[in-house]
NUNUDREN-417364 format. One record per residue (C-alpha): residue in three letters; x, y, z. Coordinates in steps of 0.25 Angstrom, whole numbers, plus 5000, padded with zeros to 4 digits. Layout:
N
ALAXYZ...
END
This chain:
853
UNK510545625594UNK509745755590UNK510045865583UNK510845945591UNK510746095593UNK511646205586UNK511546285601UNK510746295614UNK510346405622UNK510346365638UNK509246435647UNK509046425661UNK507746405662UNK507146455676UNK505946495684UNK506446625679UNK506746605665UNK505546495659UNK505246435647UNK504446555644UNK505546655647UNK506446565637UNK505446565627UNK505546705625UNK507046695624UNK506846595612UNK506846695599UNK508046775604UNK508846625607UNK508446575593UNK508946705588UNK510346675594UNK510246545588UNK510446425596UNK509446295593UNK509046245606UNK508746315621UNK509446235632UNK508546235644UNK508946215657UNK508046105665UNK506446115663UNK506146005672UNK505446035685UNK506446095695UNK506446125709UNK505646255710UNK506546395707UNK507746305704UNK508446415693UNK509046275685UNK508246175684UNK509246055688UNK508346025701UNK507245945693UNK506145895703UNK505245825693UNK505645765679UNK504145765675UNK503745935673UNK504446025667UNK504646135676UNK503546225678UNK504146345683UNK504946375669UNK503546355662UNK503246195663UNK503346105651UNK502246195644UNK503246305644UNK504546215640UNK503546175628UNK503246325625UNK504746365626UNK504946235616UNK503846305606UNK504746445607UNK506046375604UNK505646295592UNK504846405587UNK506146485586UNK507046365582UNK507446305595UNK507446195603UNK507646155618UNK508746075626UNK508246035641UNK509146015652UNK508845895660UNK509345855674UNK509445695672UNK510545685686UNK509545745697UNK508345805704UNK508045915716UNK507845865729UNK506945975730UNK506246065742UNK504946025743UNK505445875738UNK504245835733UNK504645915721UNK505445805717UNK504345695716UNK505145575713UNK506045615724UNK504645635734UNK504245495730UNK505645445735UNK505945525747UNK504245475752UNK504545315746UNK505845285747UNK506545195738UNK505445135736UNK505045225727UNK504845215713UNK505745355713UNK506745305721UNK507445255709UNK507645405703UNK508445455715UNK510045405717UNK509745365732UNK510645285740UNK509645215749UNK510445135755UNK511445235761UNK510345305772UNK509445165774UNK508445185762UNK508345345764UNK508645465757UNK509445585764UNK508845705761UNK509845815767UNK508745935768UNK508945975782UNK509446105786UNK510146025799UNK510145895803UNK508745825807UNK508545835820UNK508845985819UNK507645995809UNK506545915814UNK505746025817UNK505646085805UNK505045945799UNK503845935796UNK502745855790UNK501745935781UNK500845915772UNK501145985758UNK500245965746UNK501345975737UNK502145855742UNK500845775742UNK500445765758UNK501245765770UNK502645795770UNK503945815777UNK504245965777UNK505546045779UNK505546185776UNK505346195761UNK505646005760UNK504545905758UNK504845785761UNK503745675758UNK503245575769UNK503545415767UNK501945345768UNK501545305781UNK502545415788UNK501845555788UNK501145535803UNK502645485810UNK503345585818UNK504345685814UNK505445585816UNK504945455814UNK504445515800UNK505745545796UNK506445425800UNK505245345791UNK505645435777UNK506445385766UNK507145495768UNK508145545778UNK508045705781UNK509545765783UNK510345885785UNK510745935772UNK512345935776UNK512145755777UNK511945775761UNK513345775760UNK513545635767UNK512545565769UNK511645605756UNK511145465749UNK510545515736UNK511445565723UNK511245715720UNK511845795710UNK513245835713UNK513045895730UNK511745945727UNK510845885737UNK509345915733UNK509845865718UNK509545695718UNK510045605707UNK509045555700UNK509345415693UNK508945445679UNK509845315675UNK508645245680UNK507645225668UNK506345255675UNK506945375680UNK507545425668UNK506245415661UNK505545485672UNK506345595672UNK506445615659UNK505145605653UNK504845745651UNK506245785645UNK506045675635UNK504645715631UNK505045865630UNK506145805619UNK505145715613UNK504045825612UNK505045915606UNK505246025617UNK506646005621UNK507645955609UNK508945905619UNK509345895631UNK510645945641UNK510745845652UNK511245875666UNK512345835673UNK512245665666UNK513745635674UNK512745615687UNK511945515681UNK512345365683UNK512445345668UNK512645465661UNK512845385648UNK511545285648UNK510645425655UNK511145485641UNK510845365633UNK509345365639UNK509245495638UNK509645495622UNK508745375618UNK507545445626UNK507645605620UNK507945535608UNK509445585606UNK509245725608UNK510245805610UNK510745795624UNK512045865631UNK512445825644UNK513145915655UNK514445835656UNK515845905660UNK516845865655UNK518545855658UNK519245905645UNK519545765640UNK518545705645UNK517445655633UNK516045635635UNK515645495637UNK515545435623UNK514345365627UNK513345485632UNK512245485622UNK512245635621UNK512645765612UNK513645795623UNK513945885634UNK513246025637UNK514746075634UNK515546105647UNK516846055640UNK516446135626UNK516446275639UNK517946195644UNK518646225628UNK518046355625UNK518246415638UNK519846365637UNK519946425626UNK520046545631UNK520946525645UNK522146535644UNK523046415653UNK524446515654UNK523546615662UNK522546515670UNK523846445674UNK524146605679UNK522846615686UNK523046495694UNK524346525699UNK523946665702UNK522546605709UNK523246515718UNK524146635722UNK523146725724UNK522146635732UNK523146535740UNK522146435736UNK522846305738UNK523046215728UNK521746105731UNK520946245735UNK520946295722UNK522446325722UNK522546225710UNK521446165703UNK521946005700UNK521946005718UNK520746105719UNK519845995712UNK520245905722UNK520145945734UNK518845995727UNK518345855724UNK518845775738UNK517945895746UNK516745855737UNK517045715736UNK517245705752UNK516345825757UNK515145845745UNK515045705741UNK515245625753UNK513645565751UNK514045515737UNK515645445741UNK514845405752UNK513745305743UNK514945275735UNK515745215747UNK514445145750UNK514345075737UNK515645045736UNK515644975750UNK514444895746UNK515244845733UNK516644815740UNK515744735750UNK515144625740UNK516444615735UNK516844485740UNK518344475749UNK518444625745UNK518744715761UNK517744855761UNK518544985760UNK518345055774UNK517145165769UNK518245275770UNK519245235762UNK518045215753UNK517445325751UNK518945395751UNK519345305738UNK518045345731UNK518345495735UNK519745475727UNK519145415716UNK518145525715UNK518845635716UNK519745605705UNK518645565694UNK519345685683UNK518145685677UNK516745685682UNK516445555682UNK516545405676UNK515545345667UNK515545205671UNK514345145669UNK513945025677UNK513644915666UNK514844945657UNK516344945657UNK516945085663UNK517545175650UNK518945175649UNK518945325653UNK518345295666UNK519145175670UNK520245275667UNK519945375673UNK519445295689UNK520745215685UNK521545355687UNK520745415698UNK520945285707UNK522445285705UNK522545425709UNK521545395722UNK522345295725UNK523745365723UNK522945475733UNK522445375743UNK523245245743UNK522445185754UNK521345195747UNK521945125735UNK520944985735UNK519745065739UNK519845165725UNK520245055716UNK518744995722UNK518145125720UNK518645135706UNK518045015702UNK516845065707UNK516845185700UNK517145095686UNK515945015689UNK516844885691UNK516144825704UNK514744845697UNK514644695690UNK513744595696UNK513944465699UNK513944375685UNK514344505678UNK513044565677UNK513244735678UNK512344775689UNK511944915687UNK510744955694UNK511345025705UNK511945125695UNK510445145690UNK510545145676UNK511645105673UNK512645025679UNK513844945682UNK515344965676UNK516244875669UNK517744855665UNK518944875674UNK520344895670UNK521544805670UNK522244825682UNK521244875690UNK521644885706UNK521144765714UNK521544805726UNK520044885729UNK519244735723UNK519644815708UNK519444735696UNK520244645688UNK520444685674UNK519244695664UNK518044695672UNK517144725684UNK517144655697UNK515944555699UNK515044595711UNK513844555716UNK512444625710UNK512544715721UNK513744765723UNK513844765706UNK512544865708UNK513544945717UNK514544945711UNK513745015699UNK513045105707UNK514545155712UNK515145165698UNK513845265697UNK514045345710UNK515545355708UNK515245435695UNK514145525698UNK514845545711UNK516145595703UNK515345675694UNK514745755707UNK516345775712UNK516745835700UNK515845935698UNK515745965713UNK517245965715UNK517846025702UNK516646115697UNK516146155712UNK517246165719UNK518246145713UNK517946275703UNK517746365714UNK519046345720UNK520246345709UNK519746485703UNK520946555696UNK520246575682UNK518546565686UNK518346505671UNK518946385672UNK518146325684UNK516846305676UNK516046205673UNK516746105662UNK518046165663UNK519446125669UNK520346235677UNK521646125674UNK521246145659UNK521046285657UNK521146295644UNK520846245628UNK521846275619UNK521246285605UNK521546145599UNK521046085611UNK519746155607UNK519646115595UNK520045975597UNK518845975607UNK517846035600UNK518245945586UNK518045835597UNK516645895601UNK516345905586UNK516545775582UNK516145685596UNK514945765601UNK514645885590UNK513145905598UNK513745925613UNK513446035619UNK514446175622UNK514246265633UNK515146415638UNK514146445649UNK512946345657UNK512146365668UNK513246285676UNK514446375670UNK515146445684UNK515346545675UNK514746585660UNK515746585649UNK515946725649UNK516446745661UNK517146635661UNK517746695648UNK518146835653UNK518846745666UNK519646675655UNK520246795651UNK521146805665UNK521746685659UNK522446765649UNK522646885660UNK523246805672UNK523946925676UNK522847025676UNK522046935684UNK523246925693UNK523347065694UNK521947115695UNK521747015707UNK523147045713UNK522347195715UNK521147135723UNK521647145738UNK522147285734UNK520847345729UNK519947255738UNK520847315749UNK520647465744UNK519247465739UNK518947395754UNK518347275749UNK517847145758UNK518947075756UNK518746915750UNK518646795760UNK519846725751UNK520646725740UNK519946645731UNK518746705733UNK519246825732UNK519846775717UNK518646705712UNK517746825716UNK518446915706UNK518646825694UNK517346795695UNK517046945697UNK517746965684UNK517146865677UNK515646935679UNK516447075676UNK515547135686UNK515147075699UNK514047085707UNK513847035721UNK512346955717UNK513346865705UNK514646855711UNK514246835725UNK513446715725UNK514546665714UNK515646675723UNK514746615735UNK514546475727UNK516146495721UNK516446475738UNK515546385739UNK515846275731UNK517346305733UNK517046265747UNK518446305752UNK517746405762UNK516346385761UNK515346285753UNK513946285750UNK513746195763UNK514546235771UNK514546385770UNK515446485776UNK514546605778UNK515746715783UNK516546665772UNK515346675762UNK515046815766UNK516446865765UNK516446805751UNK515046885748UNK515547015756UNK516947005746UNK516046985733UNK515347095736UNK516247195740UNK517547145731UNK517047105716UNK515847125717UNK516347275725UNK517147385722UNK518047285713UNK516947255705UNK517347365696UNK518847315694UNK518247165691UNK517547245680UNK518847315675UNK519647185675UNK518447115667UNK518447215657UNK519847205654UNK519547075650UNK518247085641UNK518747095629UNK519446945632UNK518246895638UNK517546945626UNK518346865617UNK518346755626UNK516846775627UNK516546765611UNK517546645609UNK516946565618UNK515746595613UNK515946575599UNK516646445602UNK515446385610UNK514546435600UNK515446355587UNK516246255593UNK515646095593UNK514546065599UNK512946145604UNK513346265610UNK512346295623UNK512346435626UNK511946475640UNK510846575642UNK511346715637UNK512646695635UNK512546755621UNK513146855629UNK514346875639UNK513646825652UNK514546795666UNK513946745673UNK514346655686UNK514046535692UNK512546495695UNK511646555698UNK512346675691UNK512146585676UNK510846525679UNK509946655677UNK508646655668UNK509146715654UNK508646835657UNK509346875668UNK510546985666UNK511646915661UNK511646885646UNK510146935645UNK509646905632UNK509147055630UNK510647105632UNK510547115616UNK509347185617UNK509847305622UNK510647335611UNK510747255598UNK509947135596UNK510447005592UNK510047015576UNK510647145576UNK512047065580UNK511746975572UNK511647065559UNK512947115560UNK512947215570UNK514247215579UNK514147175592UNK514447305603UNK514847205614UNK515247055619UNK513547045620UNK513347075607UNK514646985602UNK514246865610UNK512646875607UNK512946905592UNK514046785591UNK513246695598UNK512146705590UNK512846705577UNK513546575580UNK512146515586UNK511746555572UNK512646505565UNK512646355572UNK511046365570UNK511146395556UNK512346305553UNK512246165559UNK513146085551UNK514246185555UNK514146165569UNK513446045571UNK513845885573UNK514345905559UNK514946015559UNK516446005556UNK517446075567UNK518746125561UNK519646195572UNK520346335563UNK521846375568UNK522246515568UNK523746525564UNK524546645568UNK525046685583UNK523846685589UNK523146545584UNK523046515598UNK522046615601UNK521046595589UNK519946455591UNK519346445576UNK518646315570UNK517646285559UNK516346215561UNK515646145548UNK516546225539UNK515846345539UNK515946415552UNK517146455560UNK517346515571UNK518546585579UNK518746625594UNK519846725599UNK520446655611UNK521246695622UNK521146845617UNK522046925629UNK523146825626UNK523046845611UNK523047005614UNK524246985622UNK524946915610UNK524647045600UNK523446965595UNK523246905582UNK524446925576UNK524246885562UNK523646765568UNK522546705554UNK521446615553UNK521446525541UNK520046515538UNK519446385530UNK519046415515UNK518046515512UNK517546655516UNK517046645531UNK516046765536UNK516246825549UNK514746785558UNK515246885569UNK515947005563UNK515647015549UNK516646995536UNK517346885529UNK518646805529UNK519346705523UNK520646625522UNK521846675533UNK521346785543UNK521846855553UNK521046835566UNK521346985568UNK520447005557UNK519646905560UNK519446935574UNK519747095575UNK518247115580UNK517846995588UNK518646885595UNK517846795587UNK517446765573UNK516246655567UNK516346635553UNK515746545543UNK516046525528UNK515446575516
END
């Protein structure tokens, strides 16, 4: 592995924010004191895309953020001031862009076939449409459309070509003089109504997202295609580590890793994985860890309080009638969530599923086929109750106990649900562990999974009844059906992995809204809090299992940053002000003559989320609470919009919060600043000290809320966290020298870089070696004080839950038994040793940093 970074800096790098622009930003990042800038993807994207994650062509860097020339000259900058960069890499994916032949491997498939030398990059089920590829394009079905095709001839796609407003489609040889409709019916493609996607779509794709294909990097030629110019930017020294996306869509996320490791040479590699609470990260996964979802999980439960979130559901439910499974309750919320997408988003994906299976259960000698429905319901009732995001069985091995244990589990509650359908999950189950995946003579067929294949051991006591195995081992199946029964076991978990973040994070999230920060990215609204042990036992377990994963408060994929998240906490500790202030809405909407809000729930989201920004504006919370209705899809989704019910949503956003209330959303978010502020440093103080490499996204050295994207996905210099906001006062040496700060940006931006600082300067504190030593207050009020010790020189302690502790009357006597020595205050000044109050210790600041001798 390679040396890890003490902290990275995330930008998003953009057609309007370039390598060059983050050049100029480098002296003022080295000044703050992280090691590494983390870049968003560099490799050639579709053209405008603000991300990066639609990469049309593994082989340039992209040319509109300046090429690799300019990623080369933004290297120079950074090592010329100390730094080095991370790259973000989309291993899982590419656009199925508009013109296609963007996307050149993807050209050569769609005009060959698969035939193709490509065809073994894409994960296309050719079987299931006769040897073609649906490409659902069209505005309406094809006999609606055929008058606006056309053959053309257009330089840039290399001759003739099929045409559809901005679409390129490429001609199979030999076909380009047929007419209109015969030369369709000669293509290896099938032209179809975008709506068919959900149905009848035959190539994998990231999550719902049509124009994203799943590339087959566990293929070796394709990996090394694809990843050629990544790994000569790591061996010419330009790029230092690597953040990879999404690995739980790959067929093998554990041999990808193992590839990837041995190819960069071990470099220091995290990898966007979400994790339940006690769910670890698979022991096998050659990397540092992950990019620090479940590190945003503890700190942000630190400081909810469960007494009021338990107040807050009850008086959600109340207020909205939400029933239970329509975000009423969240345990049935998330499932009623996952049967809509299971049965409705990723009907295509059951339905390849069903299709293998049937191939499998017909080589199996003397064994009856399930009739196709019953089928494809047993492997909906699996799916939808996979806890986690999916299994790791790799075909070619024996299932890990955790995965037999947990499909053992989710069959026996699908069968408990669906009785009828008892034989037909127990088949699936098997599937899913990789057990109908051995080839005859006990060879493990594995090249239907791609790289990886075939699954292993069964448990005793396994149900027979759906052609389940017998204690100890697989079934034995023909070569074909073994190849099958690999490539299921594949499907089944990437398939999984897409439910659960549709249905949990997309949907799911947008439904059950009593407390707005706890439906984010990593976290669990049926564990909405850490107690302070728990925390510390997590981080001591980070510390000592993966000390060089990566910990993140706020991404480019946050629904909401940490400081807003942070000042929403603080209604768990005033349930009843909440309750209250929102009791008063009807009245006042009623007298200040606002449009009133289409629902309940809308009209509830719409204000917390008003009172998370502090002050709205139609242009951020309009299109924030357009996609919130969206993906809640209770009364109108991304594809099948409601456009009165959409409007009335808009016209109610307008008018209400972002109206004449807007000024009594400020009033109720300024009673709560000085929580939120406290909230806002602990966290911060915590990420920036706790185990692990802190990633700091984009200028949130200061307090930035900011939504949902496209609201957190702006170039750095937009308006929120602007990097010259210290500019026009003091500047960030001026805080450092001692100079207090006047405000929470001055406190946040002069804590962040002292700690950045700090873990630059001081390695062996906070590094792999670093020791982790949890420190207990003892008094009345322990319970509100988080402290611990790294490499014996450096603590730190976080004021938590402040509003309750005011409540209490405060500190009351409460002391810190600091370890030996005399320890010098980093943030406000002066010395302390031995027992000391934390009203001393904290009577200027919520927080303290302090390192010995």
């Amino acid at each position: 592995m390679s040396p890890m970074p003490t902290a990275t800096y995330r930008l998003q790098v953009q057609p309007s924010f370039t390598f060059g622009q983050a050049a100029e930003v480098v002296p003022y990042l080295a000044g703050l004191g992280v090691s590494h800038l983390h870049l968003s993807p560099v490799l050639e994207a579709v053209p405008g895309s603000g991300h990066g994650y639609d990469v049309v062509d593994h082989t340039r860097v992209r040319a509109e953020l300046g090429g690799e020339q300019g990623l080369r000259d933004l290297s120079r900058t950074a090592r010329e001031h100390g730094l080095g960069l991370i790259l973000d890499i989309v291993p899982n994916h590419m656009a199925l862009p508009a013109p296609e032949h963007l996307n050149g491997p993807l050209w050569e498939v769609l005009r060959d076939g698969p035939g193709s030398p490509r065809a073994r990059w894409f994960d296309i089920d050719w079987d299931a449409l006769g040897g073609k590829v649906l490409l659902p394009v069209l505005g309406d079905p094809l006999p609606d459309v055929l008058g606006e095709l056309s053959v053309v001839r257009d330089k840039a796609a290399g001759g003739k070509a099929l045409a559809y407003y901005d679409h390129r489609f490429p001609l199979r040889p030999g076909t380009e003089e047929l007419p209109l409709p015969e030369l369709l019916d000669a293509q290896w493609y099938r032209l179809a109504y975008w709506r068919t996607a959900r149905t009848h779509l035959n190539y994998r794709r990231f999550f719902t997202i049509s124009d994203l294909i799943a590339v087959r990097v566990e293929d070796p030629e394709v990996f090394a295609a694809t990843h050629e110019v990544i790994l000569r930017l790591l061996r010419d020294g330009v790029a230092d580590g690597l953040r990879v996306d999404h690995p739980d869509g790959l067929a093998d996320p554990a041999g990808y890793l193992r590839r990837l490791a041995e190819a960069s040479g071990g470099r220091w590699t995290v990898v966007e994985k979400i994790l339940q609470r006690d769910e670890p990260l698979p022991a096998d996964w050659a990397c540092a860890g992950t990019t620090g979802y479940d590190a945003l999980d503890r700190v942000d439960g630190l400081f909810t309080d469960p007494a009021g979130v338990a107040e807050l559901d009850a008086f959600h439910r109340a207020y909205t009638g939400a029933d239970d499974d329509r975000g009423g309750r969240w345990a049935p919320t998330v499932r009623r969530a996952a049967y809509r997408v299971v049965t409705h988003d990723l009907a295509a994906e059951v339905a390849r599923l069903r299709r293998t299976a049937e191939r499998v259960r017909a080589a199996l000698p003397g064994r009856r086929p399930y009739r196709p429905e019953a089928l494809d319901a047993a492997i909906r009732e699996l799916l939808v109750r996979v806890p986690v995001y999916r299994p790791y069985v790799v075909p070619g091995g024996p299932a890990s106990a955790a995965d037999e244990a947990m499909l053992e589990h989710s069959a026996r509650e699908a069968r408990e649900a669906a009785p009828d359908l008892g034989g037909a999950v127990d088949f699936v189950r098997d599937l899913a562990l990789g057990r109908y995946a051995t080839g005859a003579g006990g060879a493990r067929d594995g090249s239907a999974a791609g790289g990886g294949s075939t699954a292993g051991s069964s448990t005793a006591g396994s149900s027979t009844a759906g052609g389940g195995s017998t204690a100890g081992g697989g079934h034995v199946v023909d070569g074909g059906a073994a190849a099958d029964g690999a490539d299921f076991a594949v499907r089944f978990a990437q398939v999984a992995s897409a439910l659960h973040a549709k249905s949990v994070e997309d949907t799911a999230f947008y439904r059950y809204t009593p407390l707005l920060s706890l439906c984010e990215v990593g976290r669990d609204p049926a564990v909405p809090a850490t107690a302070p042990a728990d925390f510390h036992a997590y981080c001591a377990r980070v510390q000592r299992e993966r000390p060089a994963t990566g910990t993140v408060l706020s991404t480019h994929d946050t629904k909401r940053s940490a400081d807003l998240r942070l000042r929403l906490a603080v209604l768990s500790e005033l349930p009843e002000v909440w309750r209250e202030w929102m009791e008063r809405r009807d009245a006042r909407e009623a007298q200040l003559g606002c449009v009133p809000a289409p629902d309940r729930q809308v009209q509830y989201t719409a204000y917390q989320t008003g009172v998370g920004l502090g002050f709205c504006h139609p242009d951020r919370l309009g299109p924030a609470l357009l996609k919130a209705v969206r993906e809640a899809g209770l009364r109108t989704t991304w594809t099948e919009q409601d456009e009165a019910y959409e409007k009335a949503v808009a016209d109610f956003v307008a008018d209400g919060p972002c109206g004449p209330q807007v000024y009594e959303i400020g009033e109720l978010a300024g009673r709560l600043r000085p929580y939120a502020d406290a909230n806002t440093l602990g966290a911060a103080l915590l990420h920036l000290t706790m185990p692990g490499v802190p990633d700091v996204y984009q200028c949130t050295e200061f307090p930035v809320h900011t939504l949902v994207d496209p609201d957190n996905r702006g170039p750095m210099t937009g308006t929120a966290g602007d990097t010259q906001r210290f500019g026009t006062g003091r500047t960030l040496a001026e805080l450092l020298d001692g100079r207090r700060p006047r405000d929470t940006d001055e406190a946040k931006l002069r804590l962040t870089a002292v700690a950045l600082r700090l873990r630059r300067d001081e390695p062996q504190w906070y590094g792999p070696q670093g020791a982790y030593d949890p420190l207990a207050a003892d008094g009345p009020a322990a319970e509100h004080c988080v402290a611990f010790v790294r490499g014996g020189a450096a603590l730190t302690v976080v004021t938590r839950l402040s509003r309750r502790l005011e409540q209490a009357g405060g500190w009351r006597g409460t002391a810190l038994p600091l370890p030996p020595g005399r320890w010098r205050d980093r943030l406000g000044g002066g010395t302390h040793e031995g027992r000391v109050p934390l009203a001393e210790l904290l009577a200027d600041s919520p927080v303290a940093l302090l390192t010995r001798g």
